[in-house]
C-alpha positions as CSV (number, residue, x, y, z in Angstrom):
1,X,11.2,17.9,18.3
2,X,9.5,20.8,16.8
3,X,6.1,21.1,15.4
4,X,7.0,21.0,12.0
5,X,10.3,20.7,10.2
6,X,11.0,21.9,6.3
7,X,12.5,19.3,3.8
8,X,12.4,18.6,0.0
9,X,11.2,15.6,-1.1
10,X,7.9,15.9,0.7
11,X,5.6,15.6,4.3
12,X,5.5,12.9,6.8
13,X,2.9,13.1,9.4
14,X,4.4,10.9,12.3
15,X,1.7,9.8,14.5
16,X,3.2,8.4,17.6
17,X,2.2,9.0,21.2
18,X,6.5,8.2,22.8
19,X,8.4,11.3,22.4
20,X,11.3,9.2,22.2
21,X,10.3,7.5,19.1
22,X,8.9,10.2,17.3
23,X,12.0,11.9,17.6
24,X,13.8,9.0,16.3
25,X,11.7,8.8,13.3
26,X,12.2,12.7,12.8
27,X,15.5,12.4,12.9
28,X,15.5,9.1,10.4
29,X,13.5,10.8,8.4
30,X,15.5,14.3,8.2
31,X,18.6,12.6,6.8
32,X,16.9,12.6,3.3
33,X,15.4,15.7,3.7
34,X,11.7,15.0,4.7
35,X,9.6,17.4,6.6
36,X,8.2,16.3,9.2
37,X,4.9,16.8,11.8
38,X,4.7,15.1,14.7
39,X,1.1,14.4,16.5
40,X,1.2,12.4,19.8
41,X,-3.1,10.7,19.8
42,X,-5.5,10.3,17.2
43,X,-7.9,12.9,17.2
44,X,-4.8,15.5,16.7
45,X,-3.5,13.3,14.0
46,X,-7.1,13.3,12.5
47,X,-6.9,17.2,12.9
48,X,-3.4,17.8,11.7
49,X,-4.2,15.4,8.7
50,X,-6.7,17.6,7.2
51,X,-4.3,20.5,7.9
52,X,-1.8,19.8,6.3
53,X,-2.5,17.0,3.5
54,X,0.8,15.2,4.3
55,X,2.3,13.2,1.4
56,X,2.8,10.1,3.8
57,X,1.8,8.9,7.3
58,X,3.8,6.6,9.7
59,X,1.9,5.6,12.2
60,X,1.9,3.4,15.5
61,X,-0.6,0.9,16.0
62,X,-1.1,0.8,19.6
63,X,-1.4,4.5,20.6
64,X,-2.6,5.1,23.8
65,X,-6.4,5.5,23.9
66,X,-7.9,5.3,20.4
67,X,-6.0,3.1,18.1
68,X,-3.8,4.2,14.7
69,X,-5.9,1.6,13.2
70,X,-9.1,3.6,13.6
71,X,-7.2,6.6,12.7
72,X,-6.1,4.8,9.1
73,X,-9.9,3.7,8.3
74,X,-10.8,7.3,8.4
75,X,-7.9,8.5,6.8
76,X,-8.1,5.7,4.1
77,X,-11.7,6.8,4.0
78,X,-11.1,10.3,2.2
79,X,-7.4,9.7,0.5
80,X,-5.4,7.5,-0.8
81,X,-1.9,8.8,0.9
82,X,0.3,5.9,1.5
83,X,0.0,4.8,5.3
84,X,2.9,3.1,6.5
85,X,1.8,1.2,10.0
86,X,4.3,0.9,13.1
87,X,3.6,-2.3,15.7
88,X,5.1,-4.4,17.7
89,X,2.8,-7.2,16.8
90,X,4.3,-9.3,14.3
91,X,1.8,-12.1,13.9
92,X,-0.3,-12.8,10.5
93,X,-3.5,-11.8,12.0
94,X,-2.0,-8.1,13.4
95,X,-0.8,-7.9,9.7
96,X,-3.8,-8.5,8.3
97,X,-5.8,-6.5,10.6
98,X,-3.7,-3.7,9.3
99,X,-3.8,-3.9,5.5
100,X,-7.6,-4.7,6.3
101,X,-8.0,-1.0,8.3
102,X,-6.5,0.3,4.8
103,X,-2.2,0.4,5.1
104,X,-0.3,0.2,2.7
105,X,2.5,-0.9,4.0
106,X,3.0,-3.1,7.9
107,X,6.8,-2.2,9.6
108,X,7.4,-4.8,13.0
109,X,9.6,-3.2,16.0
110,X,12.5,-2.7,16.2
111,X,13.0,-2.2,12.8
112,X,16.3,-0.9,11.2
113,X,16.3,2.9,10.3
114,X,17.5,2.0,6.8
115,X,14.9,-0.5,6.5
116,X,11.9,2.4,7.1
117,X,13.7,4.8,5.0
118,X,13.6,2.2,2.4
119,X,10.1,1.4,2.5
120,X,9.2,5.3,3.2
121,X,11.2,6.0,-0.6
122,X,9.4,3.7,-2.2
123,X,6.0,4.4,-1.3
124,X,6.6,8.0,-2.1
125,X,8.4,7.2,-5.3
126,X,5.3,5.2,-6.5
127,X,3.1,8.2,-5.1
128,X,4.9,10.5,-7.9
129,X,5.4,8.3,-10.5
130,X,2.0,6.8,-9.9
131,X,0.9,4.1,-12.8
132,X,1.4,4.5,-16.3
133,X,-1.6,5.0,-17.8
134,X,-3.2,2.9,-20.4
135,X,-6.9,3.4,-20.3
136,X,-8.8,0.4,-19.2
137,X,-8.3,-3.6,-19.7
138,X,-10.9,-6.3,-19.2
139,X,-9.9,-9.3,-17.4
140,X,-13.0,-11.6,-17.8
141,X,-15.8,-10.0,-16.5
142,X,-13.4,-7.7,-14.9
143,X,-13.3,-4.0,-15.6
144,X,-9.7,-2.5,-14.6
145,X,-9.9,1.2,-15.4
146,X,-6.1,2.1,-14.9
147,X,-6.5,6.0,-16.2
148,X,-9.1,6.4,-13.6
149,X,-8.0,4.0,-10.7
150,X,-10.9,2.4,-10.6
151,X,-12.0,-1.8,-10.7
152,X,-15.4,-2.7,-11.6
153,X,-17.7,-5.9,-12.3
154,X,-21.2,-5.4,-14.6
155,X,-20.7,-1.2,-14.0
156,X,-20.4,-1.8,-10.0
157,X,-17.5,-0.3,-7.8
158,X,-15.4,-2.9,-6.3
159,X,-13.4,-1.0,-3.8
160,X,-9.4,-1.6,-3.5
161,X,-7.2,-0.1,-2.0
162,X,-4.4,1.7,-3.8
163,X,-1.7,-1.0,-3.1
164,X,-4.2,-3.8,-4.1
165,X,-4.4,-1.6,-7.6
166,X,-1.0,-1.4,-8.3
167,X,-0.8,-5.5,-7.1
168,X,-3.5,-6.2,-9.7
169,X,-2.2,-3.7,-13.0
170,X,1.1,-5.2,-12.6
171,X,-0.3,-8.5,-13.0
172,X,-2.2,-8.0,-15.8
173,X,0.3,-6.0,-17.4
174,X,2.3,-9.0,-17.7
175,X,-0.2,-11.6,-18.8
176,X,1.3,-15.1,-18.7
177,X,3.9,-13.8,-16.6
178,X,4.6,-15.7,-12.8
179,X,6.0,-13.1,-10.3
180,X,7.4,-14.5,-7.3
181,X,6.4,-13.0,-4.1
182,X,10.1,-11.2,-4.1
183,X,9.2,-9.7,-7.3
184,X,6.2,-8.5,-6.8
185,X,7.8,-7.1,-3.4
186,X,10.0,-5.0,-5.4
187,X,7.3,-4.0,-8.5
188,X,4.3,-3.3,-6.2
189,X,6.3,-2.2,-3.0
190,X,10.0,-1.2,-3.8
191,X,11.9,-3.1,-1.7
192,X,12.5,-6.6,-0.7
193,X,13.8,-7.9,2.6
194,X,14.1,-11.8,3.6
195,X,11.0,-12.4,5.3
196,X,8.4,-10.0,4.3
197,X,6.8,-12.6,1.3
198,X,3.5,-12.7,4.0
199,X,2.9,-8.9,3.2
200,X,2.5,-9.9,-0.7
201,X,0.6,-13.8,0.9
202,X,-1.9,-11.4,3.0
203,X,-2.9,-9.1,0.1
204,X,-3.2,-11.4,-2.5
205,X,-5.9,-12.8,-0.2
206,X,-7.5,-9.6,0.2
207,X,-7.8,-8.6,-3.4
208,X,-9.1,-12.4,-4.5
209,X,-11.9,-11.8,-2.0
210,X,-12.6,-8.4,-3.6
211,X,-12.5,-9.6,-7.3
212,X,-12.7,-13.2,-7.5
213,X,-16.3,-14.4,-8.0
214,X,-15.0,-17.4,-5.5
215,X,-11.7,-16.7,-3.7
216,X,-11.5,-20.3,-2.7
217,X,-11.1,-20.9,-6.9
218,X,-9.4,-17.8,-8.4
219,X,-10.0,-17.8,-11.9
220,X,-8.1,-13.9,-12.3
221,X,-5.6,-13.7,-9.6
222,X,-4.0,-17.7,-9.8
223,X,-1.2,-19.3,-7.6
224,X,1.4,-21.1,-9.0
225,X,2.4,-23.9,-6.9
226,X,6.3,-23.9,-5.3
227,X,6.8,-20.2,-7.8
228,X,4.3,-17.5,-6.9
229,X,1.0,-15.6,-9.0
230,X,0.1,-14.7,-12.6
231,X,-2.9,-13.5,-14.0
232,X,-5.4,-16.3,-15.1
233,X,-7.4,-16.7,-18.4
234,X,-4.7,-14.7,-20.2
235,X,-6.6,-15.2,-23.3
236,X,-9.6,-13.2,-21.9
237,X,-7.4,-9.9,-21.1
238,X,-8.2,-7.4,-23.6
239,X,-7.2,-3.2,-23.3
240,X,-9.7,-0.6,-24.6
241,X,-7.9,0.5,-26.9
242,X,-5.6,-1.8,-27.6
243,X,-1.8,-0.7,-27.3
244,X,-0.3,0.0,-30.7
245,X,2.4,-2.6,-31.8
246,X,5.5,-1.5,-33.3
């Protein structure tokens, strides 16, 4: 594999210390045109990173030395490029622990190559298209400030990540609404597969403990029993300015 490949739709840094593997992502990820840079530890992904400002990162969990989970805090530290993590470990808690270290999206080996190319489309699909803008909405007490990207409670920062942002606009652009956990799979991911409702479970958990005065009762984020989420108090949603009406 070489150092650095030319494509179209954009640049994947592939952080992945097996040879092997990185060329099979390479080569995955050359069908659709992607270029590609492969780094084989952490402190030359780090390096490389800053380099070249990639457009997406894949990256293995358990790299030999210094983990990719320490590499994603940094990373998530300075930009919001979608991270899309690689592990073998496909219990709740190694999930969590990666959404927690700022992912945006958790892939368990083996994996289909379709499957990654799926999820790798969408994320940079949503990275282009971003969120339609419309100004800010109050949810409660809840500032949402969707031009700027930014949620905040009495003027303070709360800090979400981006996929938490795009989990909470599309609620509360649909007050009233209940998304299932498949729905919201496809509106805040891009893709559904059978069996990855626990990525939507584990950061609807993350966000109520960001926003929710008590997560233990949501009042903005709500669960509805046997069906999936809506936004709560839809009465107390109101945009600045308010949408026009036709």
């Amino acid at each position: 594999m070489t150092d650095i490949e030319v494509g179209g739709p954009g640049l994947v840094l592939i952080v992945q210390d097996d040879a092997e593997r990185a060329d099979e992502l390479h080569d995955l990820l050359s069908e659709l045109g992607f270029a590609t840079r492969w780094c084989a530890s952490a402190s030359i992904a780090l390096k490389s990173f800053h380099e070249t400002r990639p457009d997406l990162v894949v990256m293995e969990v358990g790299l030999a030395g210094r983990s990719g989970l320490d590499v994603c805090r940094e990373i998530r530290r300075e930009s919001d490029v979608p991270i899309i993590l690689v592990s073998t470990g496909s219990a709740t808690e190694d999930i969590v622990e990666g959404f927690r270290a700022g992912a945006d999206d958790y892939i368990v080996e083996p994996f289909a190559g379709a499957e990654l190319l799926v999820r790798v489309q969408a994320r940079m699909r949503r990275r282009r298209n971003g969120i339609q803008a419309r100004h800010t909405v109050m949810v409660d007490d809840l500032e949402v400030d969707v031009d700027n990207r930014q949620v905040r409670r009495h003027r303070e920062p709360i800090n979400v990540t981006p996929t938490e942002f795009k989990l909470l606009v599309t609620l509360v652009e649909r007050p009233g609404h209940v998304f299932s956990r498949e729905e919201l799979l496809a509106e805040v991911w891009g893709y559904g597969h059978a069996g990855d409702e626990r990525v939507v479970t584990v950061h609807v958990q993350r966000l109520r403990a960001k926003i929710e005065a008590d997560p233990d009762r949501p009042r903005i984020v709500t669960t509805v029993r046997g069906l999936g989420y809506r936004l709560g108090h839809t009465t107390d949603v109101r945009w600045i300015p308010e949408p026009l009406t036709v």
